[in-house]
N, C-alpha and C positions, 0 to 999 in steps of 0.2 A: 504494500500500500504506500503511496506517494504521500507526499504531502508538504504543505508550506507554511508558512508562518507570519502574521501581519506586523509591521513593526512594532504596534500598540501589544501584542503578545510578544516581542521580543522587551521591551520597555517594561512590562507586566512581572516577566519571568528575571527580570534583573532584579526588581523588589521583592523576590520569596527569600526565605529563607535556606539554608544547605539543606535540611532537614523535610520541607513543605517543596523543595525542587525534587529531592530522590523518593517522596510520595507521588507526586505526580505524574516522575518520570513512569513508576511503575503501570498509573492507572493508564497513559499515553499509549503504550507497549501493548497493555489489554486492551484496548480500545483499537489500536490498530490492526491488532489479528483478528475479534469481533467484527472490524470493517469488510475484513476480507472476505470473510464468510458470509456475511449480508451481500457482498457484490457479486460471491459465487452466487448465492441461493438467498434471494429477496424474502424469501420466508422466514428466516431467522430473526429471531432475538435479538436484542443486546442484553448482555449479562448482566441481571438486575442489580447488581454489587457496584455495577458504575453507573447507575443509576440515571440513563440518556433518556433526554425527552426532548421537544421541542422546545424553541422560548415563545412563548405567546405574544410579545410585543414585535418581534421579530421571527415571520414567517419561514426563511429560509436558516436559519441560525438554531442550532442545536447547542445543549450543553451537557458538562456531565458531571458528577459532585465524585470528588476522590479524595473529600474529608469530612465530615459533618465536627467531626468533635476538635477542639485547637488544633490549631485553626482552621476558620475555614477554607474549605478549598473547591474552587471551580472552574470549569473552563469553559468557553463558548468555540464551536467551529463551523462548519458549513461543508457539503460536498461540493468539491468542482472538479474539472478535468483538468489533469496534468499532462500534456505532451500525449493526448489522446487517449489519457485512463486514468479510471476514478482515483478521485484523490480527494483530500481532508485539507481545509485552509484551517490552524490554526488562528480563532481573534481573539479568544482576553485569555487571563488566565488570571485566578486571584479569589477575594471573599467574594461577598453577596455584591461587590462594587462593582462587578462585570457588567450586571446585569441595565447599568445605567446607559450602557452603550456595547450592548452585546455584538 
C-alpha cells in the first residue's frame, strides 16, 4: 500500500511525542495491511481495534483512534491514487485537535 503525507501531518507528527510517534507508528502498519485487504476484497472490515470511521464534517476524510487513554491519539487520511494505485494520503495526526481541520 502507497501512501503520502500532507505537510500539516508532517508538522503534526513533529509535535508527538517519542512515545505517542512509536504508538502510532504501530497502529499506521495495521492500518496499512487492513488497507490492502479492503483493496483486494471491498468486503472487508477494518479491524475494530483501530477503530476507522468516517469524519462527518468531512465526506471524503476518514480517521482512526490509536489511543483513547494519555494521550490522545488520532489520525485523519483519505484514499487516493498513487502512480495509478490505491493509496492512503496521510492529513493530521494528533488529539481530538485534528478534527478542527480534518
Amino acid at each position: 500500500m502507497r501512501f503520502e503525507r500532507t505537510d500539516t501531518f508532517k508538522a503534526d507528527w513533529e509535535r508527538l511525542s517519542d512515545p505517542e510517534r512509536e504508538m502510532c507508528r504501530t497502529s499506521i502498519k495495521a492500518l496499512h495491511a487492513a488497507a490492502e485487504r479492503i483493496v483486494a476484497d471491498p468486503g472487508q472490515a477494518w479491524p475494530s481495534n483501530l477503530r476507522v470511521k468516517k469524519v462527518a464534517s468531512a465526506p471524503r476524510v476518514w480517521e482512526m483512534t490509536w489511543s483513547f487513554s494519555g494521550p490522545d491519539g488520532r489520525a485523519t487520511f483519505e484514499w487516493v491514487e498513487i502512480d495509478g494505485a490505491s493509496g492512503i494520503r496521510w492529513r493530521r495526526i494528533g488529539g481530538n485537535r485534528v478534527f478542527r481541520q480534518p
